[in-house]
C-alpha positions as a Markdown table, in Angstrom:
| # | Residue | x | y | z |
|---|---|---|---|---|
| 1 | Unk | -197.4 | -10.6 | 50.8 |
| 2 | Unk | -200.8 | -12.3 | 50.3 |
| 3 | Unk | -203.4 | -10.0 | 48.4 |
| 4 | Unk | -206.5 | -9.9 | 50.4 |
| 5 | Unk | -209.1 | -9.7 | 47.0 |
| 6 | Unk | -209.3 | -12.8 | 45.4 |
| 7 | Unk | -208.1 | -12.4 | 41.2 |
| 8 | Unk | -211.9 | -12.5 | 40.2 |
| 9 | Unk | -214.5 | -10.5 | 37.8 |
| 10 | Unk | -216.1 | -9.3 | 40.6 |
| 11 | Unk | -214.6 | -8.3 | 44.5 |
| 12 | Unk | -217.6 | -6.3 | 45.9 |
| 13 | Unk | -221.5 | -8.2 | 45.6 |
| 14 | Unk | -224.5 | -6.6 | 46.9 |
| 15 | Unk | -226.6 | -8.7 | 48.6 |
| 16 | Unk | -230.4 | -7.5 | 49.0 |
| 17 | Unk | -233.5 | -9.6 | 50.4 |
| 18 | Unk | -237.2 | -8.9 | 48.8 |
| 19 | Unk | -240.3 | -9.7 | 50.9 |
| 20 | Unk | -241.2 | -10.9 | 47.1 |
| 21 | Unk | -238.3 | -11.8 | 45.8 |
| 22 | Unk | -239.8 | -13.3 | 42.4 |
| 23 | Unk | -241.4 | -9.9 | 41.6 |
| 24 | Unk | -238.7 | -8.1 | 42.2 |
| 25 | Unk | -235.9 | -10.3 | 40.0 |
| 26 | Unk | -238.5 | -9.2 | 37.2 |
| 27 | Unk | -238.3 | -5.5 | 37.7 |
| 28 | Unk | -234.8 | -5.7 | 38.1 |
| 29 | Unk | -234.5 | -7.6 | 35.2 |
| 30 | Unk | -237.2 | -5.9 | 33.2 |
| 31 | Unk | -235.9 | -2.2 | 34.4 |
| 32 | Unk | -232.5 | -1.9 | 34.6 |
| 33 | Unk | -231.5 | -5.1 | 32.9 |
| 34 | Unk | -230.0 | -6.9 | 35.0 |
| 35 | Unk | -230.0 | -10.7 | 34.2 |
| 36 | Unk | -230.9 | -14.0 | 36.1 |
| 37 | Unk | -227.7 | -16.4 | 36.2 |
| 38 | Unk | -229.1 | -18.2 | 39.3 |
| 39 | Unk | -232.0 | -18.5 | 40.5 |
| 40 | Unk | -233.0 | -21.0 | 43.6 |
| 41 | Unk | -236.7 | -21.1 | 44.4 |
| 42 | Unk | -238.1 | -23.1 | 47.3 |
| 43 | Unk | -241.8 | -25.1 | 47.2 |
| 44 | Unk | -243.2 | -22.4 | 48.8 |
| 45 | Unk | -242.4 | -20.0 | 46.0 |
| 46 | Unk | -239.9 | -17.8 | 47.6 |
| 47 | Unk | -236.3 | -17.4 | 46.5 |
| 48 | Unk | -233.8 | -19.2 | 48.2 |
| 49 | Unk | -231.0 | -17.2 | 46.4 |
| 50 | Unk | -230.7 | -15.4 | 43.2 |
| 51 | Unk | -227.5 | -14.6 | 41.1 |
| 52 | Unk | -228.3 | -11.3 | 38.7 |
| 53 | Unk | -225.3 | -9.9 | 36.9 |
| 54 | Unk | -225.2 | -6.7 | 35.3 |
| 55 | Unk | -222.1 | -6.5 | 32.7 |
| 56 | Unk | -219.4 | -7.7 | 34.6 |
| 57 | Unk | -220.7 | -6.5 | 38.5 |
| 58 | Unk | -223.4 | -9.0 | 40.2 |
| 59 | Unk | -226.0 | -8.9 | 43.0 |
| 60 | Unk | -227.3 | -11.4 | 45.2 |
| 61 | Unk | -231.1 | -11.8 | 46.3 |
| 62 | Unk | -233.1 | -13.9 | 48.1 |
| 63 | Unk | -236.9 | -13.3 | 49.6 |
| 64 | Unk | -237.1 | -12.0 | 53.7 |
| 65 | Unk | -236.3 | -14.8 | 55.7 |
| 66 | Unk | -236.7 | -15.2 | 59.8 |
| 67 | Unk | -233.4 | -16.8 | 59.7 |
| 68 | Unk | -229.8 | -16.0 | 62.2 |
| 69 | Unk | -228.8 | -13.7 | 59.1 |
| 70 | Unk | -232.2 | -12.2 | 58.0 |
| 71 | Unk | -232.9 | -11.2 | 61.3 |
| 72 | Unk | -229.7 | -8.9 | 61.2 |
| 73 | Unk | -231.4 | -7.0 | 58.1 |
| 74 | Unk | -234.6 | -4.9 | 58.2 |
| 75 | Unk | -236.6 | -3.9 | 54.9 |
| 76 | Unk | -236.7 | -0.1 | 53.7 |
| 77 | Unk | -240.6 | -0.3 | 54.9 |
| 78 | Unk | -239.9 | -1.9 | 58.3 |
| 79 | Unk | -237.3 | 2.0 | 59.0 |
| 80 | Unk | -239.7 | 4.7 | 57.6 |
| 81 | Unk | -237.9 | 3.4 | 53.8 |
| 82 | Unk | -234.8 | 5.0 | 55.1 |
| 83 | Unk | -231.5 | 2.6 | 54.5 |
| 84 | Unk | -228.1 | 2.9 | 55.1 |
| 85 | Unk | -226.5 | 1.7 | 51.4 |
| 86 | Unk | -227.4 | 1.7 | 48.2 |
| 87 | Unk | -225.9 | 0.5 | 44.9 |
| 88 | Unk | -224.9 | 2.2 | 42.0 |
| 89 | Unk | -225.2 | 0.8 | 38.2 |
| 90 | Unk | -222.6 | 2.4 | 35.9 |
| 91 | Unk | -224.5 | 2.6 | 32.8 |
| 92 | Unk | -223.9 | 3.8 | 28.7 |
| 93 | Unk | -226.6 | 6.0 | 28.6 |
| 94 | Unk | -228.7 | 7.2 | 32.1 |
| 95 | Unk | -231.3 | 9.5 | 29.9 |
| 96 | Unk | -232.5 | 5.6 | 28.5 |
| 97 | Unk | -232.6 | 4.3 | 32.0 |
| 98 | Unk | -234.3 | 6.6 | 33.6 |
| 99 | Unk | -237.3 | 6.4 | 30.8 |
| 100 | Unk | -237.3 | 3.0 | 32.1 |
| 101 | Unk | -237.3 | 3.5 | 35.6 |
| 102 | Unk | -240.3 | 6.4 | 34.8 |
| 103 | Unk | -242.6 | 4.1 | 32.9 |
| 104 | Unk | -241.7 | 1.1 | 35.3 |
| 105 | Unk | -243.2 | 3.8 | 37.9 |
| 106 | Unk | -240.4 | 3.7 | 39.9 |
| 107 | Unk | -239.9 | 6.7 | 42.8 |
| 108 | Unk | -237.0 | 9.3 | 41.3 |
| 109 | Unk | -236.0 | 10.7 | 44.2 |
| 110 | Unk | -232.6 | 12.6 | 43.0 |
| 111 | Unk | -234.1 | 13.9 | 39.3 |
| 112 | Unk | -231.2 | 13.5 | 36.4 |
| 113 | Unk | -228.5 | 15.7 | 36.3 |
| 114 | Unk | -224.9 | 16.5 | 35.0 |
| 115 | Unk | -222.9 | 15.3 | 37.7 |
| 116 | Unk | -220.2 | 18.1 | 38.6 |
| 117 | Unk | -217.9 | 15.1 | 39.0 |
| 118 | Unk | -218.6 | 14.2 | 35.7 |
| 119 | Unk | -221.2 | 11.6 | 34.2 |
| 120 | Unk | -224.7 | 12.1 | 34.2 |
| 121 | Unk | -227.3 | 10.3 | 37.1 |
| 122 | Unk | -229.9 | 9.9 | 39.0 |
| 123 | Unk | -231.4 | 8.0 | 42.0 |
| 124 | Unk | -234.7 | 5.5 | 42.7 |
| 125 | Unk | -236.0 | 4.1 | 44.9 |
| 126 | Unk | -237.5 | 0.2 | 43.7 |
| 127 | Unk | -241.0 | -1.1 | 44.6 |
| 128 | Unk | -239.8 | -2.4 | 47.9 |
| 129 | Unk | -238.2 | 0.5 | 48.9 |
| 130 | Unk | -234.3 | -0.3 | 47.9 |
| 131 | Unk | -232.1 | 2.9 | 46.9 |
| 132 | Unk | -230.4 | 3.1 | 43.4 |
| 133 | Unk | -228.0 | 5.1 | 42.0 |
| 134 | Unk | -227.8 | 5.3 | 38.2 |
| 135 | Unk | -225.5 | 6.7 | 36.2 |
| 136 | Unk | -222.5 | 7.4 | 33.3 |
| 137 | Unk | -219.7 | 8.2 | 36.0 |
| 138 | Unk | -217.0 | 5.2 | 36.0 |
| 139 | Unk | -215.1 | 5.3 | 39.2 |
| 140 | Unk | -212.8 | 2.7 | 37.4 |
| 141 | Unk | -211.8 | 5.5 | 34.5 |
């Protein structure tokens, strides 16, 4: 039997679109320190794609486009900043990342806690409106 995953680092990739994509690979960068491995801008200044990895997990970006497949995806302001996923960023310590996130001025909208299923969290909402989940808890463990 064929597995359906393919044997790599990474199975499952977010992908999120940015109405400024540029500004938003810094704070993601600059935030929760993620890091650019690919970034494709086009003359205009937008992002064509981006590659940011995070250990050994990786999202892909690109800025809002009127395209076939950005027409299937509305932005968190575009609903009332509601959304229907989220990620979550397994972390070594959440107490340092959510100093970030506060002096990066980010929205906390689930305060840090002990998680009764263990690890310790908390959840953000980015400048464009993007959900995040950040925490100690390792599903993998």
């Amino acid at each position: 039997m064929t597995s359906i995953p393919k044997p790599t680092l990474c199975n499952v990739v977010p992908c999120v679109r940015y109405r400024d994509a540029p500004a938003a690979i810094k704070w993601l960068s600059d935030t929760f320190g993620f890091e650019p491995q690919l970034v494709v801008p086009n003359d205009d200044g937008t992002i064509a794609h981006a590659q940011l990895v995070f250990g050994n997990g990786v999202i892909m970006l690109s800025s809002v486009f009127n395209t076939e497949f950005g027409r299937l995806m509305k932005q968190p302001a575009d609903i009332g900043h509601a959304v229907t996923q989220s990620t979550y960023l397994v972390v070594n310590d959440a107490d340092h990342v959510y100093s970030r996130v506060l002096e990066a001025g980010a929205e906390i909208l689930l305060d840090i806690k002990d998680e009764d299923y263990g690890g310790r969290g908390f959840t953000c909402r980015d400048p464009e409106g993007h959900i995040w989940s950040i925490g100690t808890y390792d599903p993998q463990t």
